[in-house]
C-alpha positions in Angstrom: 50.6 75.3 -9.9 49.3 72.4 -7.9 51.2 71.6 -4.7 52.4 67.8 -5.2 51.7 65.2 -2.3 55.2 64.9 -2.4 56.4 68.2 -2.1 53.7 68.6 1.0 55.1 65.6 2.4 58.7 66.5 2.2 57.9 69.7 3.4 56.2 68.4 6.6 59.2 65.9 7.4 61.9 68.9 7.3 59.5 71.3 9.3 58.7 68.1 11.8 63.0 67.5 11.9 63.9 70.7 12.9 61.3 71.5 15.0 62.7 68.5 17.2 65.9 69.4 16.7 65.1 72.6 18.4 63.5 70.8 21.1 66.7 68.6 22.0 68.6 71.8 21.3 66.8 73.3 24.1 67.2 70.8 26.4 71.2 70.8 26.0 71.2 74.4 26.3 69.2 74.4 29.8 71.6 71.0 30.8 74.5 72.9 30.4 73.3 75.9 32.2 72.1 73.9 35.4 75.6 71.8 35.3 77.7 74.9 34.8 75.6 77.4 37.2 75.1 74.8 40.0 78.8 73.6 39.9 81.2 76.0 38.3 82.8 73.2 36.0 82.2 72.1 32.3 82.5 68.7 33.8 79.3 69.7 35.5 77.4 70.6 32.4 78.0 67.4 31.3 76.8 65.4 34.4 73.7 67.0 34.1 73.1 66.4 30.5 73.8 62.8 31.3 71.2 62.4 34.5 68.6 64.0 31.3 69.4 61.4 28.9 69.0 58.5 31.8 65.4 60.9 32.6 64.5 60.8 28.8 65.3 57.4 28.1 63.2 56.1 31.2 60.2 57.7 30.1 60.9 56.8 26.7 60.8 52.9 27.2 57.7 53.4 29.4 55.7 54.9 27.0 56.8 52.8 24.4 56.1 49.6 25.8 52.7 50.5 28.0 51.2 53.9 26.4 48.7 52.8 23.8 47.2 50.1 26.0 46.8 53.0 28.6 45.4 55.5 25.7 43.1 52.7 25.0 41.7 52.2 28.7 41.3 55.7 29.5 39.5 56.2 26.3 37.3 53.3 26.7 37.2 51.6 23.4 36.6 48.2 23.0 37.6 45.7 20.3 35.1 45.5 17.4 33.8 42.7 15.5 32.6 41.7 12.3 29.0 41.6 13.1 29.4 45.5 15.1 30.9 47.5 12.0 31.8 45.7 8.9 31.7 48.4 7.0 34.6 49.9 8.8 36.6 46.8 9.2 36.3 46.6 5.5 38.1 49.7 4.7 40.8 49.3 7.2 41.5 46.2 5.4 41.5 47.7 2.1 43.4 50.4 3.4 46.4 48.3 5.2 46.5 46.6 2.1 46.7 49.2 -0.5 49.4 50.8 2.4 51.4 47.9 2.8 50.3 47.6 6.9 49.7 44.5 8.8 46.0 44.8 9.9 46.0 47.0 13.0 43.4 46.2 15.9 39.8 48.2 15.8 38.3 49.6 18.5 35.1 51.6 18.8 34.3 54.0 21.1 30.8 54.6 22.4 30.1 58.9 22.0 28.5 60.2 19.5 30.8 63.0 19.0 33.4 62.2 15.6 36.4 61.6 16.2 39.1 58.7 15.6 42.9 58.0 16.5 45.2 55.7 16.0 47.8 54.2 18.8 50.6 52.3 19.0 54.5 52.2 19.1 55.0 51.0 14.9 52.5 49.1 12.6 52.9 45.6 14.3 51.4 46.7 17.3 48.8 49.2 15.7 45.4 50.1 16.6 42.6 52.2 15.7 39.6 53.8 17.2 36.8 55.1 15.8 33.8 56.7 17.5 30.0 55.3 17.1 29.4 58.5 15.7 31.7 58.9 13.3 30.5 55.8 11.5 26.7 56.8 11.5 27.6 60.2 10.2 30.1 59.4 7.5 29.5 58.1 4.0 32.2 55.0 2.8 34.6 57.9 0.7 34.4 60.3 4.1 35.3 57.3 6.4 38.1 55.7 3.7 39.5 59.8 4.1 39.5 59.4 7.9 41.1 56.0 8.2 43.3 56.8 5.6 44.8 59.4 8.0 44.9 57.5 10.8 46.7 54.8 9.1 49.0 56.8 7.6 50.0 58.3 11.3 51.0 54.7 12.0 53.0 54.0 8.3 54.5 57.4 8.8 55.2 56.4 12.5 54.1 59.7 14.2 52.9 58.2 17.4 56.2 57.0 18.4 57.9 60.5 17.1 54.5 62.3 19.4 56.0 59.8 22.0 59.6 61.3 21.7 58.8 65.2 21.5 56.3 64.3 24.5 59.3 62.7 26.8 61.7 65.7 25.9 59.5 68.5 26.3 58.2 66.5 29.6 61.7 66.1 30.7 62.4 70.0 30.3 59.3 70.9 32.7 60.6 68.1 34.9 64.0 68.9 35.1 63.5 72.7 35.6 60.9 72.2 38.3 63.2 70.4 40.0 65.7 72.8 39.8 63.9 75.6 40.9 62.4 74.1 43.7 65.8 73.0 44.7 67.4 76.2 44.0 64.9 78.3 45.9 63.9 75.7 48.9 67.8 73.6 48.8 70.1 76.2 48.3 71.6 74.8 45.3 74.3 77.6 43.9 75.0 79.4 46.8 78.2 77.8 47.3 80.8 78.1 44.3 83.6 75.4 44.0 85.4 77.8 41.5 84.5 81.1 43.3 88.2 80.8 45.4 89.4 80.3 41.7 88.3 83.8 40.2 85.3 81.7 38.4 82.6 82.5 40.6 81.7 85.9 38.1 81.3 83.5 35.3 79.7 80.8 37.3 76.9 83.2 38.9 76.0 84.4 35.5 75.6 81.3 33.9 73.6 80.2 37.2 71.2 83.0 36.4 70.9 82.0 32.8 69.7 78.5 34.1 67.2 80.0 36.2 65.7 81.8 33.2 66.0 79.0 30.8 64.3 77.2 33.3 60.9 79.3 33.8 60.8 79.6 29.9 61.7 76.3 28.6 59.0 74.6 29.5 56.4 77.0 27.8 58.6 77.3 24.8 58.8 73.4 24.6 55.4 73.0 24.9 54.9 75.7 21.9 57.2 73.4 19.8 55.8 70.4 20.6 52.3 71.4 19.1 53.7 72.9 16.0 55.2 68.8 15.6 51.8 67.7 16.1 49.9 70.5 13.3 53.2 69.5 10.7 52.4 65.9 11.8 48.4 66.2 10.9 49.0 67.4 7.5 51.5 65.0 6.9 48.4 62.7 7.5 46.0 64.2 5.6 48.5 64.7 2.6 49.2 60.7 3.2 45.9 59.8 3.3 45.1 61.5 0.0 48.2 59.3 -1.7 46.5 56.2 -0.1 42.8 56.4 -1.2 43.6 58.8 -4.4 40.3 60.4 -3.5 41.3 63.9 -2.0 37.9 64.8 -1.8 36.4 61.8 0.7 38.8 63.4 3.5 37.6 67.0 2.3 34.3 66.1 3.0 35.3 64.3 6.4 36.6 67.3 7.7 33.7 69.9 6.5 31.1 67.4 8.2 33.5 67.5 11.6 33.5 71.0 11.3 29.9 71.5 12.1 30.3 68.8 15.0 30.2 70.7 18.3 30.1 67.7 20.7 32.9 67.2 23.4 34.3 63.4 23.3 33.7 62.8 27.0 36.5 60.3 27.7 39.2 62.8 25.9 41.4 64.4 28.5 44.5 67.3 27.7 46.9 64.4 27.8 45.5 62.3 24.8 43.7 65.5 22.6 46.3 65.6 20.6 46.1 62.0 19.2 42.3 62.5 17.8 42.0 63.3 14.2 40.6 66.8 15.6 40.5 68.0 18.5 38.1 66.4 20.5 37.7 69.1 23.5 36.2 71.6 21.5 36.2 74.5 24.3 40.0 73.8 24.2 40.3 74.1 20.6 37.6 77.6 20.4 39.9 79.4 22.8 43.0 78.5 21.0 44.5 79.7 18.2 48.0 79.6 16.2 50.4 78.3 18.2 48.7 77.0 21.0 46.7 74.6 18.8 47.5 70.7 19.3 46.0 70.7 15.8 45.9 73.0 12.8 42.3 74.7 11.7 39.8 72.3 9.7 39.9 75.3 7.3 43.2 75.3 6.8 43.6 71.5 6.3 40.7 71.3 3.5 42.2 74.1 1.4 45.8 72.4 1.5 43.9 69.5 0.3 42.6 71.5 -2.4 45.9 72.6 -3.1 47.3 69.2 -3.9 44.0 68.7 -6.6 44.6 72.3 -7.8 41.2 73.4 -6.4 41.0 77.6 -5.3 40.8 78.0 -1.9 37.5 78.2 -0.1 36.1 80.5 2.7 34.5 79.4 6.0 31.1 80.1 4.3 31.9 77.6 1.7 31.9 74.8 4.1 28.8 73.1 3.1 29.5 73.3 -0.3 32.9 70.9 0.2 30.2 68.5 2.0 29.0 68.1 -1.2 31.9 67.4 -3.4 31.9 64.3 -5.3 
């Protein structure tokens, strides 16, 4: 039986919910060990949970007042006008429209590699940026596929939820740097106020704890943080299918950026993950499963096919989805 858009969908939210549940479940955890370990008192554990929360929501107001206009810069895209690309403002407009979107801003960005991503902290203050490349190398239904999924990131309002995993997995590796450095340069827990209480067993065990939580967390964080993103990208592509009702168009988007092999130049490790694929391809040859910021073209084409109840295809079929109509 066909998979239903709505079924993929649903499925993506849950998996996207708990994976950040786990996330913020992992930061409590490694709190609570630091307060405990470092001072020998609940009342500790919860101090330090509180200085993350004043960390985390710092970084969150930042980023969610500054970040795409900094995305933007450092990629270099610049607005577009009618006389540029009208062929892609045209479906952006007849995209928002069929999505129920204000019109987001359109940027182009001057590579030849294919690629796109869309910014912004919710669909008032959208944009959009598409390579020159992209748009010489994709037909109207590839391109409609592509946008599709880039606007549906912003209906589905995945670069503010990319915003919050980034700030709690960030304030993990922050928080346990700077308890290890202070732990093995400061000399924080070597002096127990509950040790003249009989509590200093307890205390030194949880202290250890903390230190392991906080060599691990960060990598573990990280790991969850880009299986958001993969759940996040098929929520897209699923989205973008419900928006153009042409699953095909994006199936042939991503066949044709399969066999693309150039490196967006002004993509860095920080913005990778906001591209429609990823755009430092060395990055994404060398990693596989779990340390993907996206999931395999491969793999995104045949859930596709799901949804239409297509069979699945091999990596030889590739050109043959390029020609689908």
């Amino acid at each position: 039986m066909a998979a239903s858009f709505y079924s993929q969908a649903a499925a993506n939210r849950r998996n996207s919910f708990l994976l950040v549940l786990v996330i913020v479940a992992l930061l409590a955890i490694l709190g609570a060990a630091i307060g405990y370990g470092t001072t020998g008192a609940p009342e500790g554990a919860i101090g330090w949970l509180g200085i993350f929360g004043i960390i985390a929501i710092v970084a969150s107001l930042a980023g969610y007042f500054s970040g795409d206009r900094v995305v933007l810069a450092a990629s270099k895209a610049r607005p577009v006008t009618e006389a540029q690309a009208p062929r892609l403002l045209n479906v952006v407009r007849e995209l928002t429209l069929s999505a129920g979107l204000p019109m987001p801003a359109v940027y182009l960005i001057d590579d030849t590699a294919l690629n796109a991503f869309a910014t912004g902290r919710d669909p008032k203050h959208a944009s959009i940026a598409v390579t020159t490349g992209l748009l010489e190398r994709l037909d109207r239904e590839e391109l409609q596929g592509v946008i599709g999924h880039e606007l549906s990131h912003v209906r589905n309002y995945d670069i503010r939820y990319a915003m919050l995993v980034g700030v709690l997995v960030g304030t993990i590796a922050l928080v346990a740097d700077v308890f290890l450095r202070m732990t093995f340069w400061g000399g924080v827990g070597r002096r127990s106020s509950s040790s003249d209480r009989g509590g200093g067993g307890l205390q030194a065990l949880v202290f250890m704890i903390a230190i392991v939580l906080a060599i691990l967390a960060p990598f573990f964080g990280r790991l969850v943080q880009l299986a958001v993103n993969r759940q996040r990208e098929y929520l897209a592509d699923a989205s973008s299918v419900e928006l153009t009702r042409n699953p095909h168009g994006l199936q042939r988007a991503l066949a044709v950026l399969a066999d693309d092999r150039e490196v967006l130049e002004v993509a860095n490790r920080a913005t990778q993950h906001l591209y429609f694929r990823n755009p430092i391809h060395k990055f994404e040859e060398r990693s596989k499963g779990l340390f993907s910021t996206h999931p395999p073209i491969l793999d995104r084409i045949n859930r596709l096919r799901a949804m239409a109840g297509e069979a699945p295809i091999a990596a030889t079929d590739l050109p043959a989805v390029q020609g689908l109509s």
